[in-house]
PDB file with SEQRES, HELIX, SHEET and CRYST1 records, atoms N, CA, C and O in Angstrom:
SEQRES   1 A   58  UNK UNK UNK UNK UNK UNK UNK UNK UNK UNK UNK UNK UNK          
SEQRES   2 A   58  UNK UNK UNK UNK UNK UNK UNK UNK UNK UNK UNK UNK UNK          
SEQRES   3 A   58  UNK UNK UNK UNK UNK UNK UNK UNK UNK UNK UNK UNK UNK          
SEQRES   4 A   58  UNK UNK UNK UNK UNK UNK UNK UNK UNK UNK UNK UNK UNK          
SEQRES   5 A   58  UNK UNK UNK UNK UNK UNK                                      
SHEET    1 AA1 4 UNK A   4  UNK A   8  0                                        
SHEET    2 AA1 4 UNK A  15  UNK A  26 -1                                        
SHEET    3 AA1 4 UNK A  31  UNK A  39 -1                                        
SHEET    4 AA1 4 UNK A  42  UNK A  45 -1                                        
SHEET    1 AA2 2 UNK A  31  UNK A  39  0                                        
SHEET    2 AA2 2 UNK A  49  UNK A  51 -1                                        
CRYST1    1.000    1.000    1.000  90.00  90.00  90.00 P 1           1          
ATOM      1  N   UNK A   1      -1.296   5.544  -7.492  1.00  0.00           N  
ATOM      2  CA  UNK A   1      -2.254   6.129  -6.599  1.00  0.00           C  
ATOM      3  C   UNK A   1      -1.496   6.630  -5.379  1.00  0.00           C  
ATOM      4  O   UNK A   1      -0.669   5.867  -4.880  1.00  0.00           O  
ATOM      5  N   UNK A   2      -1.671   7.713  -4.899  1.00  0.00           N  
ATOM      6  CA  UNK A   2      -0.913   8.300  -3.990  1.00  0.00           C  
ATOM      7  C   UNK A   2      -1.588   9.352  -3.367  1.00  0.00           C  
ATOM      8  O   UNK A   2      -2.168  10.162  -4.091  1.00  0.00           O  
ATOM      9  N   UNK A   3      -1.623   9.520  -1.841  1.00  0.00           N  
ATOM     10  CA  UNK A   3      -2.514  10.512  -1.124  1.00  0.00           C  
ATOM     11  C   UNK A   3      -1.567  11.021  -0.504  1.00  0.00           C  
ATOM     12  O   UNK A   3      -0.386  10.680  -0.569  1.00  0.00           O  
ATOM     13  N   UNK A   4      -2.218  12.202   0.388  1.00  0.00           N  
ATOM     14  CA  UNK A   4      -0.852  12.716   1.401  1.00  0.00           C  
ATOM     15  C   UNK A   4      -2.109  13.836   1.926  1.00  0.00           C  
ATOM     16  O   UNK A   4      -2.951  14.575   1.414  1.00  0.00           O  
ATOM     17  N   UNK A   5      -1.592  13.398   3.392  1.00  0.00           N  
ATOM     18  CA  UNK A   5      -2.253  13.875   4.026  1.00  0.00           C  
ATOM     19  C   UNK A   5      -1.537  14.266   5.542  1.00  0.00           C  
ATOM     20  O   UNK A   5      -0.429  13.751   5.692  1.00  0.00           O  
ATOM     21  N   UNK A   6      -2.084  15.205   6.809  1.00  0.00           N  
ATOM     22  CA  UNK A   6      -1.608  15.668   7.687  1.00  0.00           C  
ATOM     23  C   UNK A   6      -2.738  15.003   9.032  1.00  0.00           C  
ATOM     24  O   UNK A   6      -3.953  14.901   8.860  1.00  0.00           O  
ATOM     25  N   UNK A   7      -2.144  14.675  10.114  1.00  0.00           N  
ATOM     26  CA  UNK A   7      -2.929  14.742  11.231  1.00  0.00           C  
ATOM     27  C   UNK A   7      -1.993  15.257  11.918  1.00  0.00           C  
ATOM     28  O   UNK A   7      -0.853  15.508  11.527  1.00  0.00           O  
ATOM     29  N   UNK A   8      -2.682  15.522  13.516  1.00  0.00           N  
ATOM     30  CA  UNK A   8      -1.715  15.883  14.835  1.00  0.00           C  
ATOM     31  C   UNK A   8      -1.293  14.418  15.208  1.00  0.00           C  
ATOM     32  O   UNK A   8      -2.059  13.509  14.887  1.00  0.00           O  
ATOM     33  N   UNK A   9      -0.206  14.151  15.819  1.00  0.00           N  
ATOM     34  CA  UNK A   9       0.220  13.786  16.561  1.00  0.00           C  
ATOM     35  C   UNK A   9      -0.306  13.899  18.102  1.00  0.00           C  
ATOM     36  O   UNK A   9      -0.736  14.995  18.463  1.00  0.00           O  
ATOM     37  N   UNK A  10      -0.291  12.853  18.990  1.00  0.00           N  
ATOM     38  CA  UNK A  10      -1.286  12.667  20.156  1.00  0.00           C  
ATOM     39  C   UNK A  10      -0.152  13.627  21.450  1.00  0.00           C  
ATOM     40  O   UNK A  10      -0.410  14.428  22.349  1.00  0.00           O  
ATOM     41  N   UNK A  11       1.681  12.744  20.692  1.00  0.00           N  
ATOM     42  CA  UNK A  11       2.471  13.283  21.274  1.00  0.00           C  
ATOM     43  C   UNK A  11       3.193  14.178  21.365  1.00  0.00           C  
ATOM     44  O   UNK A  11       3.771  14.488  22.407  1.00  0.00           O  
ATOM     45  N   UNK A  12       3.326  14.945  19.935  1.00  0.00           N  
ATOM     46  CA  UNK A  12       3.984  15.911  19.486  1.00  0.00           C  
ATOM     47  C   UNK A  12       3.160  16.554  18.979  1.00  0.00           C  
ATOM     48  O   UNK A  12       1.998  16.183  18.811  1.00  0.00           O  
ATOM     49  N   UNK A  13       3.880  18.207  18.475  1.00  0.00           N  
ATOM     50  CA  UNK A  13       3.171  19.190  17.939  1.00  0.00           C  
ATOM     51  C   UNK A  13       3.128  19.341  16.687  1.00  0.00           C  
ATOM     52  O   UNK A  13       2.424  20.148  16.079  1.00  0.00           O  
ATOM     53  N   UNK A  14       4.310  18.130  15.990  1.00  0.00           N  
ATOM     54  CA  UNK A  14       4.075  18.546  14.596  1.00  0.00           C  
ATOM     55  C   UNK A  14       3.068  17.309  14.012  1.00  0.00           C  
ATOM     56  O   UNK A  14       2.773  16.224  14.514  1.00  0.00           O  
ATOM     57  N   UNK A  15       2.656  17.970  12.685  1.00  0.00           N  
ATOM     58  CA  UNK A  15       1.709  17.150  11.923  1.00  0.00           C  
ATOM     59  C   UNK A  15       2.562  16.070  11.874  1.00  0.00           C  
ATOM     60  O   UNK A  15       3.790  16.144  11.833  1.00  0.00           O  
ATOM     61  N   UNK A  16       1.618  14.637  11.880  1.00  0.00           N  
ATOM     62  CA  UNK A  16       2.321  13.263  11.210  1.00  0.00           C  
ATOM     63  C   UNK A  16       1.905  13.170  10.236  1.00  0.00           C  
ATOM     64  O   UNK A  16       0.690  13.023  10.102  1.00  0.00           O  
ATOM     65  N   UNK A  17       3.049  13.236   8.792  1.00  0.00           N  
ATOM     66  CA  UNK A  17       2.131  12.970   7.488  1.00  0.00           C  
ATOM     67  C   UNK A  17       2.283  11.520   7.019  1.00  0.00           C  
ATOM     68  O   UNK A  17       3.027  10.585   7.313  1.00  0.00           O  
ATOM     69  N   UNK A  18       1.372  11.699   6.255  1.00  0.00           N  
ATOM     70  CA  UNK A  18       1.457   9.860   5.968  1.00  0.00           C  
ATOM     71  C   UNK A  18       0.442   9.614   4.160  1.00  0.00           C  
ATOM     72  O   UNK A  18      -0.645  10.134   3.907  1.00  0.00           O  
ATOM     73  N   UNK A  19       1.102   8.867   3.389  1.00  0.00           N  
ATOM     74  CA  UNK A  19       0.638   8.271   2.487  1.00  0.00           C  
ATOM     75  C   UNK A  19       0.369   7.252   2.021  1.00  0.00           C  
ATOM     76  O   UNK A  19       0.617   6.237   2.672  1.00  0.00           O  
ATOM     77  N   UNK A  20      -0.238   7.157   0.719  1.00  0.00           N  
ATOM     78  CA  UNK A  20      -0.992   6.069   0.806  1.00  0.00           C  
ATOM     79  C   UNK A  20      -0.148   4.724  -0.807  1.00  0.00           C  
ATOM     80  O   UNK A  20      -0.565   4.976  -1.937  1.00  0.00           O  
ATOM     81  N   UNK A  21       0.617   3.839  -0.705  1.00  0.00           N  
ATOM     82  CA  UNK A  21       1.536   3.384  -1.712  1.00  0.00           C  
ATOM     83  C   UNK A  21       1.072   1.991  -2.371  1.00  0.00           C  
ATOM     84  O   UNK A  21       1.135   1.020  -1.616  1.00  0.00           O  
ATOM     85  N   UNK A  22       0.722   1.820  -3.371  1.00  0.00           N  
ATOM     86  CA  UNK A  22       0.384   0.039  -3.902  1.00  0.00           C  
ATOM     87  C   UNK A  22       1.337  -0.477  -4.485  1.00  0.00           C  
ATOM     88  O   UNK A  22       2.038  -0.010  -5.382  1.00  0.00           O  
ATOM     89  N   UNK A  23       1.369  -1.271  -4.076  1.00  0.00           N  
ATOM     90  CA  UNK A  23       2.359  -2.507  -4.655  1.00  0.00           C  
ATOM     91  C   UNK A  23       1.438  -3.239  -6.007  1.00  0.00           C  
ATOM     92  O   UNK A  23       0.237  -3.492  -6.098  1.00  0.00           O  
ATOM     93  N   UNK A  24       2.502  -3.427  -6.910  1.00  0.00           N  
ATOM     94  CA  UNK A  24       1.789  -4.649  -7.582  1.00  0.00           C  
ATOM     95  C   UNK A  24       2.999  -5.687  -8.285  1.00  0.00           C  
ATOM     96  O   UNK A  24       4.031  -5.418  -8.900  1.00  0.00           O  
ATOM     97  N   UNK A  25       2.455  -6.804  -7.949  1.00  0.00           N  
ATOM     98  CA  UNK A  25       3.481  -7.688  -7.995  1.00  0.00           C  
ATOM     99  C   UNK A  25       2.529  -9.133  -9.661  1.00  0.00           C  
ATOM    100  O   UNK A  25       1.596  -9.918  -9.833  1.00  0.00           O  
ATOM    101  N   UNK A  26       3.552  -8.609 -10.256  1.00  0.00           N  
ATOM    102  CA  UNK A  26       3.745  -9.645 -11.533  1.00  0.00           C  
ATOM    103  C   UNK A  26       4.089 -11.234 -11.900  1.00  0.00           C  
ATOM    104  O   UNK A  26       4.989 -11.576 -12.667  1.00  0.00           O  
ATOM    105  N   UNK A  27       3.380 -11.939 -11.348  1.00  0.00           N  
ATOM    106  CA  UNK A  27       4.030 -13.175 -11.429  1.00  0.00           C  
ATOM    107  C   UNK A  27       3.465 -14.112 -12.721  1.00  0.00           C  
ATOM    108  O   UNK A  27       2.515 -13.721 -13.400  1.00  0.00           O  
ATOM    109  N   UNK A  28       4.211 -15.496 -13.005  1.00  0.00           N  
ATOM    110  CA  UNK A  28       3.707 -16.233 -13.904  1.00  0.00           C  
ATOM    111  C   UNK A  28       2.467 -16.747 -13.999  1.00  0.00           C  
ATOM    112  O   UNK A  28       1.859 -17.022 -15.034  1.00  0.00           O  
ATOM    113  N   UNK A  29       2.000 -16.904 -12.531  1.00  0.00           N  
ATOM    114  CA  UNK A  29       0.261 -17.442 -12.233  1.00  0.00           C  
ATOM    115  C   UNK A  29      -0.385 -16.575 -11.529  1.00  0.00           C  
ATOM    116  O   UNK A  29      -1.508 -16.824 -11.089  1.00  0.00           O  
ATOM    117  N   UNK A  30       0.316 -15.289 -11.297  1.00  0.00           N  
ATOM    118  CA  UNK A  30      -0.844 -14.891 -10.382  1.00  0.00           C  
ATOM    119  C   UNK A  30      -0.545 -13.685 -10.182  1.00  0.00           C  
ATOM    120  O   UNK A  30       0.630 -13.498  -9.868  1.00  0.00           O  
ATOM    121  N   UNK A  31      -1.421 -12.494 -10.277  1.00  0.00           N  
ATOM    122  CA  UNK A  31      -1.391 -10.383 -10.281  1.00  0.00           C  
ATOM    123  C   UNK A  31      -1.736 -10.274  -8.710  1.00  0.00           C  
ATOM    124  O   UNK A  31      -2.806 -10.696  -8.272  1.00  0.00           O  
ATOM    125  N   UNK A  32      -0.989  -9.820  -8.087  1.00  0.00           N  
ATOM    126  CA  UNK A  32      -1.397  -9.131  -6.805  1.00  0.00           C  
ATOM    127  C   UNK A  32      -1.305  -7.887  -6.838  1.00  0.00           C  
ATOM    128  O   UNK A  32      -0.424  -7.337  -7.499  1.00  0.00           O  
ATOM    129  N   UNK A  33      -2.450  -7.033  -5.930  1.00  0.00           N  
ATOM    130  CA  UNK A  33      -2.064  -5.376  -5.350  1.00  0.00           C  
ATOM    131  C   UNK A  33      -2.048  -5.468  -4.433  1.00  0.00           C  
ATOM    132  O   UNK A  33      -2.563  -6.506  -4.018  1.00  0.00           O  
ATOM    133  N   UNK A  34      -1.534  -4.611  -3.508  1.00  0.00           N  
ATOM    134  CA  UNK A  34      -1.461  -4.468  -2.128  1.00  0.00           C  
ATOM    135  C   UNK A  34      -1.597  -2.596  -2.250  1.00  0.00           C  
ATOM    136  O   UNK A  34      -1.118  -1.915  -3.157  1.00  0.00           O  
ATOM    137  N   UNK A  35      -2.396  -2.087  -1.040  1.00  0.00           N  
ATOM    138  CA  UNK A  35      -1.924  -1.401  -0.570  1.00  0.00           C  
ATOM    139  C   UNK A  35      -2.089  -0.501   0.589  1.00  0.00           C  
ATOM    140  O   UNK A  35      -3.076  -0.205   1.263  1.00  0.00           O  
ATOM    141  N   UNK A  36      -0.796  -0.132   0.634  1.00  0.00           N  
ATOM    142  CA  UNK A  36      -0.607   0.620   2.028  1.00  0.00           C  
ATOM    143  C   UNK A  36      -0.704   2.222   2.786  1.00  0.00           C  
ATOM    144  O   UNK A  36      -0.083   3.243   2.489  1.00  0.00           O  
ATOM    145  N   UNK A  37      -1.567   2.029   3.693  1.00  0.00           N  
ATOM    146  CA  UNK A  37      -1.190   3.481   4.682  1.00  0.00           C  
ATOM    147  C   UNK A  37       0.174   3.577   5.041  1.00  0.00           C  
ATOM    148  O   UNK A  37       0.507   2.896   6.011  1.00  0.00           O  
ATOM    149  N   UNK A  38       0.941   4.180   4.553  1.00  0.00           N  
ATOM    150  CA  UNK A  38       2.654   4.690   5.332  1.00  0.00           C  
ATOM    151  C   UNK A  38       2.124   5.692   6.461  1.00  0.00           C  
ATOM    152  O   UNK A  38       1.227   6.502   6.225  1.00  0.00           O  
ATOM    153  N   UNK A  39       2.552   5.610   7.313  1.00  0.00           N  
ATOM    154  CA  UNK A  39       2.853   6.706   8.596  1.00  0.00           C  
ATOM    155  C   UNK A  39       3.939   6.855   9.578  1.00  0.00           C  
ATOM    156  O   UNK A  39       4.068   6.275  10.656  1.00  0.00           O  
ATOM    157  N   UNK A  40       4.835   7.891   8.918  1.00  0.00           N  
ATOM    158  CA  UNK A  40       6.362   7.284   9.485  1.00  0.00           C  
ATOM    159  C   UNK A  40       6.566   6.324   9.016  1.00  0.00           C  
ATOM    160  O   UNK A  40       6.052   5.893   7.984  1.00  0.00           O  
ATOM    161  N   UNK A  41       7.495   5.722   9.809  1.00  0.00           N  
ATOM    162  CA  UNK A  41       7.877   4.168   9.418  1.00  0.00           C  
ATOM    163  C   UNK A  41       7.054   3.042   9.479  1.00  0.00           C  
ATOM    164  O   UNK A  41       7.441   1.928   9.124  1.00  0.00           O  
ATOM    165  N   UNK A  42       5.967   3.270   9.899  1.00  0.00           N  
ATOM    166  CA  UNK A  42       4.379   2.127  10.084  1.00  0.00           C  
ATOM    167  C   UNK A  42       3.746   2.249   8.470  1.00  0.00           C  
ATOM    168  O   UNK A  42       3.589   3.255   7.779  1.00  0.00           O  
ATOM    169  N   UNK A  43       3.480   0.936   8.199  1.00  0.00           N  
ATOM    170  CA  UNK A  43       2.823   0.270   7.501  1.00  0.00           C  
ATOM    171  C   UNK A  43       1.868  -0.451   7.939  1.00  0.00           C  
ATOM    172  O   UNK A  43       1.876  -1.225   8.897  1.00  0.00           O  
ATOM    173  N   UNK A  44       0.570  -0.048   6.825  1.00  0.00           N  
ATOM    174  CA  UNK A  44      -0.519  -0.655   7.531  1.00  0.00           C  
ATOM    175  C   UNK A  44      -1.481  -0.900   6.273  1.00  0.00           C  
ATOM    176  O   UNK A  44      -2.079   0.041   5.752  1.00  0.00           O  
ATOM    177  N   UNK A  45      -1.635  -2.663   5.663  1.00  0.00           N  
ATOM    178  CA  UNK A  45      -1.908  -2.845   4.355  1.00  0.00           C  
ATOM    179  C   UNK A  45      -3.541  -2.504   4.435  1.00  0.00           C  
ATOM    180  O   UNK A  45      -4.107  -2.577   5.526  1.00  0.00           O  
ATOM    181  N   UNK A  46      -4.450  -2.035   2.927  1.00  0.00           N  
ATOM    182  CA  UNK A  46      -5.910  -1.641   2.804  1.00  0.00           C  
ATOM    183  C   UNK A  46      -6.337  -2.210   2.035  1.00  0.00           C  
ATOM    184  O   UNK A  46      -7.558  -2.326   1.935  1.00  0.00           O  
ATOM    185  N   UNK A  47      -5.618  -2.687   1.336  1.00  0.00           N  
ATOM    186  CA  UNK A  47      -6.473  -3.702   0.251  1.00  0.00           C  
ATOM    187  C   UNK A  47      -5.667  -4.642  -0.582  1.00  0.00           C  
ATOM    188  O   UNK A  47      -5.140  -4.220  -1.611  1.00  0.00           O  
ATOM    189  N   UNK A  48      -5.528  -5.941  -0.196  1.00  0.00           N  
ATOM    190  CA  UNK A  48      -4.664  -6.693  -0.841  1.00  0.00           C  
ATOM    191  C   UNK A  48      -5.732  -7.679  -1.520  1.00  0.00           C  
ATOM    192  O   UNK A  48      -6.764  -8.199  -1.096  1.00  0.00           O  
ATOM    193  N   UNK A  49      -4.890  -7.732  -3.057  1.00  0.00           N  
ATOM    194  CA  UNK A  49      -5.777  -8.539  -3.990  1.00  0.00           C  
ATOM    195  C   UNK A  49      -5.124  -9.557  -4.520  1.00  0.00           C  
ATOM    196  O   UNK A  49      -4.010  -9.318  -4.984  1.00  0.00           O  
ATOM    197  N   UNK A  50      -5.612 -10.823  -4.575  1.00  0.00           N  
ATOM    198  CA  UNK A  50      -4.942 -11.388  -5.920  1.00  0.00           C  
ATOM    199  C   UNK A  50      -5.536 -12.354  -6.399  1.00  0.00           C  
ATOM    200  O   UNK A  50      -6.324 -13.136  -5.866  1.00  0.00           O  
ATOM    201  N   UNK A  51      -4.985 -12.274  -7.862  1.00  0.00           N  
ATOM    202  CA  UNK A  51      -6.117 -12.751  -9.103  1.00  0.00           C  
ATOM    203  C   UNK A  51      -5.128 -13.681  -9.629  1.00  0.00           C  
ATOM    204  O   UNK A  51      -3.967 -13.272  -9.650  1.00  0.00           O  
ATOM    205  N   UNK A  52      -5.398 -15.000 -10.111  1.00  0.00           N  
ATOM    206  CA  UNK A  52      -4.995 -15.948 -11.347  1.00  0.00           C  
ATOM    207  C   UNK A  52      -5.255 -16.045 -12.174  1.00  0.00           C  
ATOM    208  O   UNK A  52      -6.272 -16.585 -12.608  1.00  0.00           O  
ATOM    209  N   UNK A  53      -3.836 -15.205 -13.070  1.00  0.00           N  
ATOM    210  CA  UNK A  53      -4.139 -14.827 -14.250  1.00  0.00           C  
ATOM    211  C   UNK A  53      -3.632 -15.812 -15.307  1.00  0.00           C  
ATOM    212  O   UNK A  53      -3.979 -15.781 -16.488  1.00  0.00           O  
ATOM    213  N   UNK A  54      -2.515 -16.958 -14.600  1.00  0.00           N  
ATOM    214  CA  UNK A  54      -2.117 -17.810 -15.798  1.00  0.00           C  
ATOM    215  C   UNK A  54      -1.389 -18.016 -16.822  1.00  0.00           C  
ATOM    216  O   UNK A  54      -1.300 -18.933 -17.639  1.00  0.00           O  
ATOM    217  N   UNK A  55      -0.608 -16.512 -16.583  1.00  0.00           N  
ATOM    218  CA  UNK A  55       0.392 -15.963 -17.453  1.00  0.00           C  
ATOM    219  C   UNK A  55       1.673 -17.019 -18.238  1.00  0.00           C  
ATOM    220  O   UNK A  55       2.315 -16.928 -19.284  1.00  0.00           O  
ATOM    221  N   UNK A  56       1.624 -17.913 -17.230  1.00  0.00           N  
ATOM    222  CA  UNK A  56       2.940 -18.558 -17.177  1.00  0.00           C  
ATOM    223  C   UNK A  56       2.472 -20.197 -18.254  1.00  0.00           C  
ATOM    224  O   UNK A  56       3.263 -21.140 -18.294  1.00  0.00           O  
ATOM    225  N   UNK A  57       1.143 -20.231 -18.997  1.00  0.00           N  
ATOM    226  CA  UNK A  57       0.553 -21.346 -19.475  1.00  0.00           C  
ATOM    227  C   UNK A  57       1.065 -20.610 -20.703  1.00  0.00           C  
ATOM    228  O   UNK A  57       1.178 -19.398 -20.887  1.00  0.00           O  
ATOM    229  N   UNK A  58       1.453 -22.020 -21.796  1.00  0.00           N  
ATOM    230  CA  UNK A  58       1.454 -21.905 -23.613  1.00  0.00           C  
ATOM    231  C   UNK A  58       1.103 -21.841 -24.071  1.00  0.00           C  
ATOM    232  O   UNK A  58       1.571 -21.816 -25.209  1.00  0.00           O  
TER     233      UNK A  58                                                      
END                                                                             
């Protein structure tokens, strides 16, 4: 999932672009997503999930 988008800047004249990136992380007990607004170098998480899935049982 990935967006991209333009605003102004408050301080400058050029557009700040910024997108939108999920993480998903695989573990033995447990699925997480995360994800993030990028803007510049700012990160700013929108929806972090996580589920027990149990993976790691015989």
């Amino acid at each position: 999932m990935t967006a991209t988008s333009t605003t102004r800047s408050r301080t400058a004249s050029k557009p700040v672009r910024w997108k939108r990136i999920g993480v998903v992380d695989v573990g033995s007990n447990s699925v997480r997503l995360v994800v993030y607004d990028v803007r510049g170098r700012a990160m700013q998480p929108r929806f972090n999930e996580k589920v027990l899935a149990g993976l790691g049982r015989g």
